[in-house]
N, C-alpha and C positions, 0 to 999 in steps of 0.2 A: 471781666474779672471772674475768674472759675476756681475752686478751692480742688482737693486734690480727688475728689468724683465728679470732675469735671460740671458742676452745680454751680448755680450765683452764688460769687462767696460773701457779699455783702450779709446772707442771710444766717450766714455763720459767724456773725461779727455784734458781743455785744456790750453795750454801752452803758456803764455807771455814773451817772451825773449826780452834784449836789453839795452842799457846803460842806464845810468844814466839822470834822467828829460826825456824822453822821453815817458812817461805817465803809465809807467807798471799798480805802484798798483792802483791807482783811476779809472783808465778802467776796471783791473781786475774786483775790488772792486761793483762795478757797471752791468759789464758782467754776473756774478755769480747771483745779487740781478734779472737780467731779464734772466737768464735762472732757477733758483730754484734751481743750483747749492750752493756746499758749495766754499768757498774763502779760499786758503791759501797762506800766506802771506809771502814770503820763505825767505823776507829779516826780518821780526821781529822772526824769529827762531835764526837766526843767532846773533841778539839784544839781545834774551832773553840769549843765551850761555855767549854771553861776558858779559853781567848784572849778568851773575849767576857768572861769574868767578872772579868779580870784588868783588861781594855783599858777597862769600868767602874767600876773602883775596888769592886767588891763585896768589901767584909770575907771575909779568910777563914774568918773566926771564927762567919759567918751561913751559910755554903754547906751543911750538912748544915741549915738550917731551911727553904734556898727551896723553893718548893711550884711548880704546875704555870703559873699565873699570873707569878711571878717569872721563871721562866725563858721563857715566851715574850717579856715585857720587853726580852730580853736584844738581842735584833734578829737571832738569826743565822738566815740564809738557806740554801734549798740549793734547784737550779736548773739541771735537767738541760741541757748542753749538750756537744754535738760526742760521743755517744756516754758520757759520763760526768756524774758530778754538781759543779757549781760551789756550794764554799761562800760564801757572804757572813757581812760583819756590817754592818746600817746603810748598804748600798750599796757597801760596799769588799769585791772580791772577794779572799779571802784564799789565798796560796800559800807560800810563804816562813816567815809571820810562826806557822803552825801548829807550825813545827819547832825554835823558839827554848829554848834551855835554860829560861828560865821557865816557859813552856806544857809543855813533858816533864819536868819536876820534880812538875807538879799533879796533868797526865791524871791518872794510877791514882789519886789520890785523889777524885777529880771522876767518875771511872767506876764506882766504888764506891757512891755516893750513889744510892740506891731512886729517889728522886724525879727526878735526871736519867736513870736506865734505864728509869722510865717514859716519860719525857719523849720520849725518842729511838726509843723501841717504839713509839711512835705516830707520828711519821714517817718511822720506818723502813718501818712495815709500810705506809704510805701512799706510798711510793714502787716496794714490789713488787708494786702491783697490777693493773699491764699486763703482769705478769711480764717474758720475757728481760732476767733482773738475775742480772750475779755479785755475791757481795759477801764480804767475811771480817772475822772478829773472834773470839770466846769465846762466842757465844752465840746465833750466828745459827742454826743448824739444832736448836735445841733450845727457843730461845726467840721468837726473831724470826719467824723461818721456818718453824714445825716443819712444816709439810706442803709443802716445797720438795722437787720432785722428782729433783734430787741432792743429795744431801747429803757431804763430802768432811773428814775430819779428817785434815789435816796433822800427822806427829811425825819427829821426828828426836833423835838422840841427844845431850845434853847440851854435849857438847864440841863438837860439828858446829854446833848452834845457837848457842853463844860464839864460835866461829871466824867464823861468817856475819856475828853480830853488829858485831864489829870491822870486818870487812871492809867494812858499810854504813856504819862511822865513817868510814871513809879511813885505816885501819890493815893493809895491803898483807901484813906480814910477823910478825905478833902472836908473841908468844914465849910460853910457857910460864907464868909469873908472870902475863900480862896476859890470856892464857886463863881461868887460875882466877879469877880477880877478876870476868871476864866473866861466867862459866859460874854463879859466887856471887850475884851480881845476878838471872842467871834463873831459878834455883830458889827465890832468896826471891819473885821475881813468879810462880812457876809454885805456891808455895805459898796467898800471898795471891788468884790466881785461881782455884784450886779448893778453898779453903774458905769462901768469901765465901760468907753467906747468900743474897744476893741473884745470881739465873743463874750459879749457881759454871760453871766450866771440865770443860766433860765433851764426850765426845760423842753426837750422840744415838744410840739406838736401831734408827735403819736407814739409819746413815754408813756409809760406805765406810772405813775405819785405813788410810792412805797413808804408810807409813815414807820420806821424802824423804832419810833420812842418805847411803844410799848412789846416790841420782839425782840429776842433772842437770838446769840449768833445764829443757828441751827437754822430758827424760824426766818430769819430774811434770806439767808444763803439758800433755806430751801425753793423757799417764792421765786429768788432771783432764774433756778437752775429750771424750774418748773415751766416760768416763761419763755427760756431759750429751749424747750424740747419741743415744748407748741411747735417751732420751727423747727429744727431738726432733732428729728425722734430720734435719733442714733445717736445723738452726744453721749457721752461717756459709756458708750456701751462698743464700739470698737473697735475690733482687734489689730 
């Protein structure tokens, strides 16, 4: 596996793990734009699977039986461009329609499913093989990734993660009542992500634990980019 100076690209591949509001994709998202890496987004794969399986009328009552066949069926595309990865389905590139209360009602059901984390592990790991890839989710420096030569777990403290949470709803000024409600919601996902059989939520072995509660976007993005120059001193400076 050689990146494009012909170098181990694993070493140019790095990994955000960690629950839920605790800053994955917008650090990633930003991490990537200052090193001249590409972004992949490993929770709108998993968007675009259940938008495709909704958008085909697949019974939901069949989705824990599809196998690996079924789900390439399904048509959805992903298609590096402008620095990052374009999802499709059947030609239609998907932006918008990933974030629909339908589609984030399933994801975590549909993320669950052995058969699509197979599915997705194989094109995952088929997209960081030129390595310079950031990417974030529960299980990419453990599962996806494990020999990515940074590895990064994002946490934050519970109420800090609910207050973010709202804040990426369009809820500017959340009160107390609507905190706990928030904060209830992510320890029941922070439950069902780390006891799931399948890549429970951990992190790996020789991540970096980045407590983001008390930092700043600037301040984690910066930590995050500082770790991957350790390995390669040339990110973002590349012509």
């Amino acid at each position: 596996m050689a990146d494009d100076d012909g170098a181990d690209a694993t070493r140019t591949v790095v990994t955000l793990d960690g629950p839920a509001g605790a800053g994955k994709s917008t650090t990633a998202r930003e991490v990537a734009r200052r090193l001249g890496y590409r972004y992949l987004d490993s929770g709108a794969l998993y968007r675009a699977l259940t938008f495709a399986l909704l958008e085909e009328g697949v019974d939901e009552a069949v989705w824990g039986d599809l196998d690996r066949e079924a789900l390439d069926a399904l048509g959805v595309t992903v298609a590096p461009v402008e620095g990052t990865l374009e999802l499709g389905h059947r030609g239609r590139v998907l932006g918008d329609e990933l974030r629909t209360p339908q589609v984030t009602a399933r994801v975590s059901a549909v993320a669950r499913l052995p058969a699509v984390r197979r599915w997705l592990l194989r094109h995952q790991q088929a997209l960081g093989r030129h390595g310079r890839l950031v990417t974030d989710g529960r299980d990419m420096g453990t599962v996806v990734f494990p020999e990515a030569g940074t590895k990064v777990f994002l946490q934050a403290d519970l109420d800090e993660r609910a207050r973010r949470r709202l804040l990426d709803q369009g809820v500017r000024a959340p009160g107390a009542r609507e905190r706990q409600q928030a904060a209830e919601k992510l320890a029941a996902r922070d439950h069902a992500d780390m006891s799931r059989e399948t890549s429970p939520l951990r992190p790996a072995d020789d991540a970096v634990v980045l407590d983001t509660t008390a930092l700043d976007f600037e301040e984690q993005v910066e930590a995050v980019v500082a770790l991957a120059r350790r390995v390669d001193p040339e990110a973002g400076r590349r012509r």
